[in-house]
N, C-alpha and C positions, 0 to 999 in steps of 0.2 A: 203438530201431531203427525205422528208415520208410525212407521212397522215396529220402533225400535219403543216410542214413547204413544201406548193409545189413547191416552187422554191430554187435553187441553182445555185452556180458557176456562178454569174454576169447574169442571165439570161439563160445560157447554158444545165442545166438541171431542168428540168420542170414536176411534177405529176399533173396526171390529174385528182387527188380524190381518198377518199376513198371507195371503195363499200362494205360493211358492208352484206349483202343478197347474193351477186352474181347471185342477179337474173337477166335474162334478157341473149342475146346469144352476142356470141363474147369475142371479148377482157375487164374485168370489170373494169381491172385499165393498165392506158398507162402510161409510161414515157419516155420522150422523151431527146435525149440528139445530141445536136449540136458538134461534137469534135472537131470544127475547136476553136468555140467560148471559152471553156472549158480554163480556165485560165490556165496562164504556170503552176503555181506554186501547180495544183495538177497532181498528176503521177497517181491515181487510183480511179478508180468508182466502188463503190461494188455493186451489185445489191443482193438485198436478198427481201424476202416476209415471213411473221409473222400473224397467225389471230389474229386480232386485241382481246384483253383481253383474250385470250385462257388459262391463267392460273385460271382464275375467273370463267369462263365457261367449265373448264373440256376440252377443242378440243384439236387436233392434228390434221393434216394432216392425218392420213390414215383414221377422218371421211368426206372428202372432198372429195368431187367427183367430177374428170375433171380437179381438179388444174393442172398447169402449167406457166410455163415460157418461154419466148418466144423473141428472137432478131430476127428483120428485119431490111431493109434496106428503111424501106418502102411501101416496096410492096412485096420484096419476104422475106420468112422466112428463117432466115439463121441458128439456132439456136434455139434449143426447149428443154427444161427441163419440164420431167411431175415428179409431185409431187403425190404420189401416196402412198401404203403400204408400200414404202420401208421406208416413215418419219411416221410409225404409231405411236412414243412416240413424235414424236417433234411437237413444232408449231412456229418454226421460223427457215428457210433454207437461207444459201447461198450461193446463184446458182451461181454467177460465180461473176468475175471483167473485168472493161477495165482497162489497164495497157499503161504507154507512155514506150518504147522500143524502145533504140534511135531515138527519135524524131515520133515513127511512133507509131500510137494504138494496142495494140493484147489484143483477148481476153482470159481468160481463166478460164474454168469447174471448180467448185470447189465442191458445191453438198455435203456442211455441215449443217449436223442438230442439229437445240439447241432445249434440253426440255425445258426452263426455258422461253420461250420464246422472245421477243425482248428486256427485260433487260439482259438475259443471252447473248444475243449474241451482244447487244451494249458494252457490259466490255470485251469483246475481240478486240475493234477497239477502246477503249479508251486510 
């Protein structure tokens, strides 16, 4: 699931768009994932975030300001990754995975940076 395709896993993971600007307050892109619905036959969810063409336009992440990532429940924040100086060459992170662990969900931190941006870091999960 990304910018290009917002739906996955039968219905079970869902984007809510791209935001291109980041203007405007709050959350600029949501995705949502059901784990009950989440087919068997996947064991892992990666969540990462890439500006969109940053190899064409010169960006990284350390000229963004506010970026971040963020797991709730809903309502409360459970999880928060800020994207800040510390990805000042990269422009595609990723921030963590759900993983199935005998039979139950865990997350986990990961908080790697690609220069190359979302081709470089799609040829790692290929």
């Amino acid at each position: 699931v990304y910018f290009n395709n917002l739906i996955g896993g039968k219905g079970s993971v869902i984007h809510s768009g791209d935001n291109l600007t980041g203007e405007g307050s709050g959350d600029d892109e949501v995705i949502k994932v059901n784990l009950k619905d989440v087919p068997a036959d996947v064991d892992k969810v990666v969540f990462t975030v890439s500006i969109y063409d940053a190899n064409t336009r010169r960006q990284n992440f350390g000229m963004v300001s506010n970026a971040y990532i963020r797991v709730t429940d809903g309502s409360n924040e459970l999880i928060r990754f800020d994207l800040g100086e510390d990805f000042s060459v990269e422009a595609s992170v990723v921030a963590g995975e759900l993983y199935r662990n005998n039979g139950e969900w865990k997350f986990n931190a990961v908080g790697a940076g690609y220069q190359g941006g979302l081709d470089s870091l799609t040829k790692d999960y290929m």
